[in-house]
C-alpha positions as CSV (number, residue, x, y, z in Angstrom):
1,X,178.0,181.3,59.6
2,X,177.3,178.2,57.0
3,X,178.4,176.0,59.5
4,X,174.8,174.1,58.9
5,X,175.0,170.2,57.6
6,X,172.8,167.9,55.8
7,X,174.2,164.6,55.2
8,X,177.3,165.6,56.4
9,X,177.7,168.4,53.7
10,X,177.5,172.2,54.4
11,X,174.5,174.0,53.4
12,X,174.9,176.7,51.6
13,X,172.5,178.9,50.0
14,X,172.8,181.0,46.3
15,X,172.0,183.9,45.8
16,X,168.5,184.2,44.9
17,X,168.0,181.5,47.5
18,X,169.0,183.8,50.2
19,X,166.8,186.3,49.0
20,X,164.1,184.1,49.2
21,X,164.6,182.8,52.8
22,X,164.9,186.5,53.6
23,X,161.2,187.2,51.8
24,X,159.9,184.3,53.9
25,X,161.9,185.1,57.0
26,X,163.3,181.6,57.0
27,X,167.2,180.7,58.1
28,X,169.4,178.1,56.6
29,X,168.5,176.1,60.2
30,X,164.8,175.9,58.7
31,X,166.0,174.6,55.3
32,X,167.4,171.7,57.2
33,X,164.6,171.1,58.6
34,X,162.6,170.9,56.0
35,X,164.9,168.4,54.3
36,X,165.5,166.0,57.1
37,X,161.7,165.9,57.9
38,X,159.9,166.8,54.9
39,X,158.6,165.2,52.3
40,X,159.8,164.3,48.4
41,X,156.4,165.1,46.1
42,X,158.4,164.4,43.1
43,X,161.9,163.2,41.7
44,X,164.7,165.4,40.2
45,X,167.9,164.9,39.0
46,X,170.6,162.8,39.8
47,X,172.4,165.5,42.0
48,X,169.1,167.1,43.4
49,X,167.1,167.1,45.9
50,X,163.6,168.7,46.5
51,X,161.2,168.6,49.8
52,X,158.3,169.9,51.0
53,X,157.0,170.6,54.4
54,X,153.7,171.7,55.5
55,X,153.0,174.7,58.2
56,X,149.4,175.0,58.3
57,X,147.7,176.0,55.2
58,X,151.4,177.0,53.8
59,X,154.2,174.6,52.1
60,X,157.7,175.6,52.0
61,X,159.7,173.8,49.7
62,X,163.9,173.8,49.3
63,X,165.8,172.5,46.3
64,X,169.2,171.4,46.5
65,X,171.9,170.5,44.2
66,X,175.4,168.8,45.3
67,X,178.4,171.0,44.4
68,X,181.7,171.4,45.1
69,X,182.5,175.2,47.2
70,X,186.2,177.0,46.0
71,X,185.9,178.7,49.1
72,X,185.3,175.6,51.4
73,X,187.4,173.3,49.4
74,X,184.7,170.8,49.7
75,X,181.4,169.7,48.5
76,X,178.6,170.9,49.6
77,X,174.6,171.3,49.0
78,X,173.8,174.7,47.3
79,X,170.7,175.7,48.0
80,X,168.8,176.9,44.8
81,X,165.2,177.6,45.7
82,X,163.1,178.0,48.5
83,X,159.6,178.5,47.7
84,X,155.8,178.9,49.8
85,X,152.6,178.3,48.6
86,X,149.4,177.7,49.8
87,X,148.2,174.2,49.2
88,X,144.7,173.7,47.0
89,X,141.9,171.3,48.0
């Protein structure tokens, strides 16, 4: 099921994370997305990565932190947050 890679690590969502993508209807396949094509508004830590995409009047964002998975046995990116707002003029 997490079979889904970015940078050549599996994506992998927490728990609130994947209750978010389930209150926006998004999949991990969307979170991918939005990090291979969106856009970086502002710089995090050393080990995290945030984008944001725009759909119409909406942005998604997804946060990402590199981790190492005792399941897996490897690292991977844990996804942390996935947000939506509406974007102000």
């Amino acid at each position: 099921m997490f079979n889904i890679r970015y940078k050549g690590l599996r994506l992998v969502p927490s728990k609130s994370a994947a209750e978010e993508l389930w209150r926006y209807g998004l999949t991990i396949e969307d979170c991918k997305e939005i990090l291979e094509n969106g856009y970086e508004p502002r710089k995090r830590g050393k080990d995290t990565t945030e984008k944001w995409m725009d759909f119409g009047h909406k942005t998604y964002n997804v946060v990402v932190v590199e981790s190492y998975n005792h399941m897996y046995k490897e690292k991977v990116y844990l996804i942390i947050h996935v947000g939506r707002f509406t974007k102000r003029k």
